[in-house]
C-alpha positions in Angstrom: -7.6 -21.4 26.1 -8.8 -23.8 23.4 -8.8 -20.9 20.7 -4.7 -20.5 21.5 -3.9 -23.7 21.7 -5.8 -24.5 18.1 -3.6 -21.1 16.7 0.0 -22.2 18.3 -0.8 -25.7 16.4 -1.9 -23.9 13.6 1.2 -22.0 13.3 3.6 -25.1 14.1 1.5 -26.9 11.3 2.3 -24.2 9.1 6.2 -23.5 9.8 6.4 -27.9 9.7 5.1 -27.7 6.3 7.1 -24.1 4.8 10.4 -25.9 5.9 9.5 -29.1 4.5 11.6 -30.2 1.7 9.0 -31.5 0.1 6.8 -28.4 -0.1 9.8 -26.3 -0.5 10.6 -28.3 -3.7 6.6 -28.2 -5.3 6.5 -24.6 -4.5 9.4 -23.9 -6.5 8.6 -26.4 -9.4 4.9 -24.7 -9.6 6.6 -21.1 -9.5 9.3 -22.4 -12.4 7.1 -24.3 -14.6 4.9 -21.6 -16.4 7.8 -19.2 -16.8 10.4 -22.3 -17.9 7.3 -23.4 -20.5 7.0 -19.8 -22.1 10.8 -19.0 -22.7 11.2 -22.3 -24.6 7.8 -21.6 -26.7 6.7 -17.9 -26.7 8.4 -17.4 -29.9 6.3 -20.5 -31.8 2.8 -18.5 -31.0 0.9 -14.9 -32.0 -0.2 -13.1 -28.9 -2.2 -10.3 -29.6 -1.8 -8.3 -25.9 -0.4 -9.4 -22.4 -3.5 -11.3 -21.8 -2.6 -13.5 -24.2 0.5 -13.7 -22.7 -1.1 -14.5 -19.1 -3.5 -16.8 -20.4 -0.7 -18.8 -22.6 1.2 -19.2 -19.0 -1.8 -21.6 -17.9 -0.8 -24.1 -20.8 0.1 -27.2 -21.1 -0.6 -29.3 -18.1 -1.5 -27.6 -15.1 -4.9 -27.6 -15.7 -5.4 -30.8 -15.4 -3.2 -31.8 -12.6 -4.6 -28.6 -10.4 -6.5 -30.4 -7.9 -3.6 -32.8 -7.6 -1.7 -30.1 -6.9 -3.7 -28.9 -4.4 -4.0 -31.5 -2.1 -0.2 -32.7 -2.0 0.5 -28.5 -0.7 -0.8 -29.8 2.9 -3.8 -33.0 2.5 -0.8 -35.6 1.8 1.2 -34.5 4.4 -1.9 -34.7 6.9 -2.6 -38.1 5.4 0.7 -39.2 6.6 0.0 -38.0 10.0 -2.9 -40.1 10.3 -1.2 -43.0 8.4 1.6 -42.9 10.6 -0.2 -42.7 14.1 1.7 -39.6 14.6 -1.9 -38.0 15.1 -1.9 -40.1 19.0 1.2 -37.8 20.3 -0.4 -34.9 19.2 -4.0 -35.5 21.6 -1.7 -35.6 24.5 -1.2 -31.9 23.8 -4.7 -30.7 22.6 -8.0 -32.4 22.5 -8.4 -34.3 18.8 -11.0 -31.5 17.9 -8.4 -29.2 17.7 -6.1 -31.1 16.3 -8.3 -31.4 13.3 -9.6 -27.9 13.3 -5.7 -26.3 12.9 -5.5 -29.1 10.3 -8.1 -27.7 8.5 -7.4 -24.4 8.9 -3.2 -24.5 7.8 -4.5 -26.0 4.8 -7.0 -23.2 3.9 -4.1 -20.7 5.0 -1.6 -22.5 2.7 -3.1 -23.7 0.1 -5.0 -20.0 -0.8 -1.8 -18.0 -0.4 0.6 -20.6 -2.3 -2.2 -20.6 -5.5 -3.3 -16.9 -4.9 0.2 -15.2 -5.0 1.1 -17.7 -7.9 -1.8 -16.6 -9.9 -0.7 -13.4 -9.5 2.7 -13.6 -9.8 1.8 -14.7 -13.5 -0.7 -11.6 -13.9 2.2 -9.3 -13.0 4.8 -11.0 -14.8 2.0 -10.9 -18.2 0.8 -7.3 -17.8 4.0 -5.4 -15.9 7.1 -7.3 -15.9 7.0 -8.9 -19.5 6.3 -5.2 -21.5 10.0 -3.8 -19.5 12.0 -6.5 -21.3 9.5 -6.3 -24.8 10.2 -10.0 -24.8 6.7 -10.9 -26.9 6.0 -9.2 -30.1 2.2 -8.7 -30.3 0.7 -8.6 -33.6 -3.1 -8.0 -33.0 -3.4 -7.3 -36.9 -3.0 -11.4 -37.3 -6.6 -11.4 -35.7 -7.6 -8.6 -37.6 -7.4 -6.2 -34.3 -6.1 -2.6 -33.9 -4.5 -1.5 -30.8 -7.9 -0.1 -29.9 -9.8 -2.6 -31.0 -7.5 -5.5 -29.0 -8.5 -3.9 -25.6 -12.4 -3.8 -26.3 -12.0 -7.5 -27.6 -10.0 -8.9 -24.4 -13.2 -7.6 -21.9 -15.1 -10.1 -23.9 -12.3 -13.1 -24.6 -12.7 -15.1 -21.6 -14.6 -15.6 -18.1 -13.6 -13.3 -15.8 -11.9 -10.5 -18.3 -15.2 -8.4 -17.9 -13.5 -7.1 -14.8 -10.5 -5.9 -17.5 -13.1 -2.8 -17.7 -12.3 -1.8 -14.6 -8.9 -2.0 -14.9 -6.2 -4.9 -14.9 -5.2 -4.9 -11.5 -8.7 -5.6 -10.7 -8.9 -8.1 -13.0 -5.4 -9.9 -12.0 -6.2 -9.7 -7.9 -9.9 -11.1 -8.4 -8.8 -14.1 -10.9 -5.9 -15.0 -8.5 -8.2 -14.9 -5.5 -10.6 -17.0 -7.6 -7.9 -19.8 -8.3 -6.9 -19.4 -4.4 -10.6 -20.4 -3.9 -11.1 -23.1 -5.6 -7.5 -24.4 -4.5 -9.1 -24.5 -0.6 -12.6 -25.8 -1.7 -10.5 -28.8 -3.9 -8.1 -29.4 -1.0 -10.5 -29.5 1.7 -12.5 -31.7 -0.3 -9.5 -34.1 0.5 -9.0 -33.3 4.1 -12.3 -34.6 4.4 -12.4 -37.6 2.7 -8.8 -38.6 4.3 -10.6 -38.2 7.8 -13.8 -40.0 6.7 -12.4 -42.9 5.0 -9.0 -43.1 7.2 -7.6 -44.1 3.9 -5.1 -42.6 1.5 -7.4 -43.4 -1.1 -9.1 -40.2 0.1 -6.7 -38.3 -1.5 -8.3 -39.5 -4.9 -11.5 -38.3 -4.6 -11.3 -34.7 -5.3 -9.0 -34.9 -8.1 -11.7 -37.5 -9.7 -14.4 -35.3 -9.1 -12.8 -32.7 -10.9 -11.8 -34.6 -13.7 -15.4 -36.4 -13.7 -17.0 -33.4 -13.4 -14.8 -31.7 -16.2 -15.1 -34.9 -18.7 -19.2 -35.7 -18.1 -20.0 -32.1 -18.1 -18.8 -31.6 -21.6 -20.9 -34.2 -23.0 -23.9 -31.9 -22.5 -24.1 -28.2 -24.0 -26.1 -26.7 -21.3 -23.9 -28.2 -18.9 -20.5 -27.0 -20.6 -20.7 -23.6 -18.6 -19.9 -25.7 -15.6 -17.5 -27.6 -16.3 -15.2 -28.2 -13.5 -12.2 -27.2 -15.3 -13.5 -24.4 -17.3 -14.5 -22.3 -14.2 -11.4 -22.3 -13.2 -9.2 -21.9 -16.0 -11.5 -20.6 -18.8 -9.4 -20.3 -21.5 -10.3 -22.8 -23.8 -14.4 -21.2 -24.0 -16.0 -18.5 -25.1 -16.8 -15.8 -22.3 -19.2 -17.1 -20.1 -21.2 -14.9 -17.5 -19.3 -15.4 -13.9 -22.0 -16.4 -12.1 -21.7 -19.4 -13.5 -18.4 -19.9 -12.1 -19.7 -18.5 -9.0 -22.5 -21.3 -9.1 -19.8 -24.1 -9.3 -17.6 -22.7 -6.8 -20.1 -22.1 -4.3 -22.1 -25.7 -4.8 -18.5 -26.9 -4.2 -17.8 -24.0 -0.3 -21.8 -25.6 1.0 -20.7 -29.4 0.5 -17.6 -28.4 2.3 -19.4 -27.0 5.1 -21.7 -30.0 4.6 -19.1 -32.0 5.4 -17.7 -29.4 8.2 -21.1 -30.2 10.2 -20.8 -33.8 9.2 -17.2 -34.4 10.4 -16.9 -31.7 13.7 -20.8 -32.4 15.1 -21.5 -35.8 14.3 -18.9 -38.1 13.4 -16.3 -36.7 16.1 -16.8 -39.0 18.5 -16.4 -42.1 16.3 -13.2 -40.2 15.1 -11.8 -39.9 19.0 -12.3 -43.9 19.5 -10.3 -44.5 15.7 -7.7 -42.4 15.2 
């Protein structure tokens, strides 16, 4: 009974936030943006292949407002549900437990599929889509690169294109899952800290532990393969070995569950008598 009534809420949470103006409005900004950014600029820059052409859609600033990003998709929305009391109708339906757990789990639905199928929107747009119309004119011999000699040097450009070798869809569906990732691990960093602190200030904290993490871990060469930013988006490095992204992003999944434990096994009670 308790496993359907956390689904039905999940799937309310879910169609509240799809028809949301709001959402419906950054979903269709994030889409825009890249594409909007490389037909007023392509023509100013030398790509030498399409993964030039994929990486170049990354430019600019979305980087850096990622984890922003992420946590406005579903976290603000559930901040405002707590802000607002709205949370106290809701436990008449369903014990708070639940409540929270559905939270939790329309963000990770949400948040992964929104960033996922963007991500590879972009890879098919790069590799597929962009080569029918011939819009880009590649000149690999600017970088001193044949034909040939441009596909051996993308498996080595950046972290993650190793997987090229086995073939670019592989490569597209296993970077876009990896931005999906991180999107969750960032977001329910947020969900989290909204619950713990009962504060919007909340919000804050993963997007300044990403740009922390990004700014500090520069400052020290043997830390620059972790960077926060450039595990994510590492376009801006030299190839690095993916486990070292692998290392960030799964320090980042055990302080979620960290918190999980912490927030669902230990701090629920406290939560029932507050919110």
């Amino acid at each position: 009974m308790l496993i359907y009534i956390t689904w039905s809420l999940v799937i309310q949470e879910i169609k509240n936030s799809i028809y949301n103006k709001s959402f419906i409005f950054l979903t269709i900004g994030l889409f825009l943006y890249p594409y909007i950014l490389f037909l007023l600029t392509f023509k100013s820059y030398v790509f030498r292949d399409a993964l030039d052409v994929f990486t170049f859609m990354f430019e600019g600033i979305l980087p850096l407002l990622f984890v922003f990003l992420t946590v406005i998709i579903y976290v603000s929305k559930f901040s405002r549900l707590l802000k607002d009391r709205f949370i106290i109708y809701l436990r008449m339906r369903a014990p708070l437990k639940q409540i929270l757990s559905a939270g939790l789990i329309s963000n990770t639905i949400l948040t992964f599929l929104l960033f996922t199928t963007f991500t590879f929107s972009l890879f098919l747009f790069s590799f597929y889509i962009e080569p029918i119309f011939s819009l880009v004119n590649y000149q690999p011999e600017v970088y001193l690169l044949t034909h040939e000699s441009t596909i051996l040097d993308s498996y080595n450009r950046h972290t993650f294109t190793q997987l090229l070798e086995r073939g670019n869809f592989i490569y597209g569906l296993s970077y876009s899952i990896w931005i999906g990732f991180n999107a969750v691990v960032y977001s329910s960093l947020g969900f989290f800290a909204i619950l713990l602190t009962q504060n919007l200030i909340g919000l804050a904290f993963p997007v300044l532990f990403y740009l922390i993490g990004t700014f500090i871990f520069g400052y020290s060469e043997a830390l620059t393969p972790y960077r926060m930013a450039d595990t994510i988006f590492p376009f801006s490095v030299t190839q690095q070995s993916i486990s070292s992204s692998l290392l960030v992003g799964g320090i980042l999944l055990i302080i979620n569950l960290f918190l999980y434990l912490f927030t669902f096994k230990i701090k629920i009670n406290s939560l029932e008598n507050t919110l």
